[in-house]
N, C-alpha and C positions, 0 to 999 in steps of 0.2 A: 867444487864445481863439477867436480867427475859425481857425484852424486845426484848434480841434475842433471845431468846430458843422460844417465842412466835411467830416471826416471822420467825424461822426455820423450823416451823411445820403447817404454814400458807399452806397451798398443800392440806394436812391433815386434817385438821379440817375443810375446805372449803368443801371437799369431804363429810365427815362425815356427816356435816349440811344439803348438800345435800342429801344423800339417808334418812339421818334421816325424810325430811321431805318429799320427794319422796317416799317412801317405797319401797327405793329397790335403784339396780341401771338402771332396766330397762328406766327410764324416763330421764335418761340424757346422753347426745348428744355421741354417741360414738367416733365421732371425739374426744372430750373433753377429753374426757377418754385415750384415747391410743393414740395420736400424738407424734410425737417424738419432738418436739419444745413446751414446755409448757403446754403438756399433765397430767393429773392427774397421770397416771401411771409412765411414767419416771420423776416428781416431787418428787412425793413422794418416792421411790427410792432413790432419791438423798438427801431428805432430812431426812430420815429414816436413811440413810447410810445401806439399805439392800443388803446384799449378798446372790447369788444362794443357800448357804446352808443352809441361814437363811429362807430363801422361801420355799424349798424345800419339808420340810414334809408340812408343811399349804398347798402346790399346791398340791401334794400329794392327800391330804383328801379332799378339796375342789373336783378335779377331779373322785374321788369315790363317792363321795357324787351325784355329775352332773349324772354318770352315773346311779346311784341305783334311782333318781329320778324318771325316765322313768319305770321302773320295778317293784318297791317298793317304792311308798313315805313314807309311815311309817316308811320304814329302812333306808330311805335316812335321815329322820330327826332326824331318834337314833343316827345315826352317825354326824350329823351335832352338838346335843346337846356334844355329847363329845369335839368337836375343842374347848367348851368353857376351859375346866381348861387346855386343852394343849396352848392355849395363855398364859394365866392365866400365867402359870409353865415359859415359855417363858420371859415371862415381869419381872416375879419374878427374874430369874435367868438373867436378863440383855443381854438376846439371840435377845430380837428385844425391840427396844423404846414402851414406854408406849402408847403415842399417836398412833403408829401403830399400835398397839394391841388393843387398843378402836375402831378404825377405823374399823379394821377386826371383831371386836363383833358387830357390827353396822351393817354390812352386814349380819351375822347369824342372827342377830334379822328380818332384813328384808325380809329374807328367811323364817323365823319362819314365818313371817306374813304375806308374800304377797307369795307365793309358787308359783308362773307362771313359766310358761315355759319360759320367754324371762327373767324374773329375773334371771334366773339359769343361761340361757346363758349368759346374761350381765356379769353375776358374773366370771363367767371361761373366758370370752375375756378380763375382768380386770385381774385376775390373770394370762394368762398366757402372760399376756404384762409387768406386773411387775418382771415376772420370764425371759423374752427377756431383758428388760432393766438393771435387776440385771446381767444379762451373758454380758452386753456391757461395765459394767464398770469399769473391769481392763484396 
């Protein structure tokens, strides 16, 4: 069985690999990312089994964050250090799969580190593609 949970999350950790070593997600291909056929975003989705509500506050803070970048980077980052124990609490309490929740740290780390402007944007065109595909799949 450790063979499918492995290959269940194959979306996910492919994704991860990538920004981990892209720093960010601004360097990979936006098609890749948000397609509706084999896109990283409605992948993982589906193999997350995420829903709107489970998304919801992370899109949330994410999208505050986006904004407060432009005005305040300093605040943008106080807030971006908090999303970490709210995953954290998440994954503890079985509200979103672990590997999704590593994957979403991955991206804060790469914001910690690469702060661009097109990372940021990357970041919010993944997530609000994640939050369209969680609203498609009832």
């Amino acid at each position: 069985m450790m063979n499918g949970r492995q290959e269940k999350f194959k979306k996910i950790k492919e994704l991860k690999k990538l920004i981990d070593q892209h720093k960010g997600l601004e360097h990979i291909n936006l098609k890749e990312l948000l397609k509706p056929e084999g896109g990283f975003a409605k992948e993982i989705v589906r193999e997350a089994g995420l829903t709107i509500s489970q998304l919801r506050k992370i899109f949330a803070e994410f999208k505050a964050i986006y904004h407060k970048y432009n005005k305040n980077p300093d605040e943008a980052k106080y807030q971006m250090y908090k999303l970490y124990p709210l995953i954290q609490y998440q994954i503890n309490r079985d509200v979103i799969e672990k590997e999704f929740g590593y994957l979403i740290f991955s991206i804060l780390d790469s914001l910690d580190s690469n702060p661009t402007e097109q990372n940021f944007k990357r970041t919010m065109d993944f997530m609000e593609a994640l939050v369209a595909y969680a609203k498609t799949k009832a």
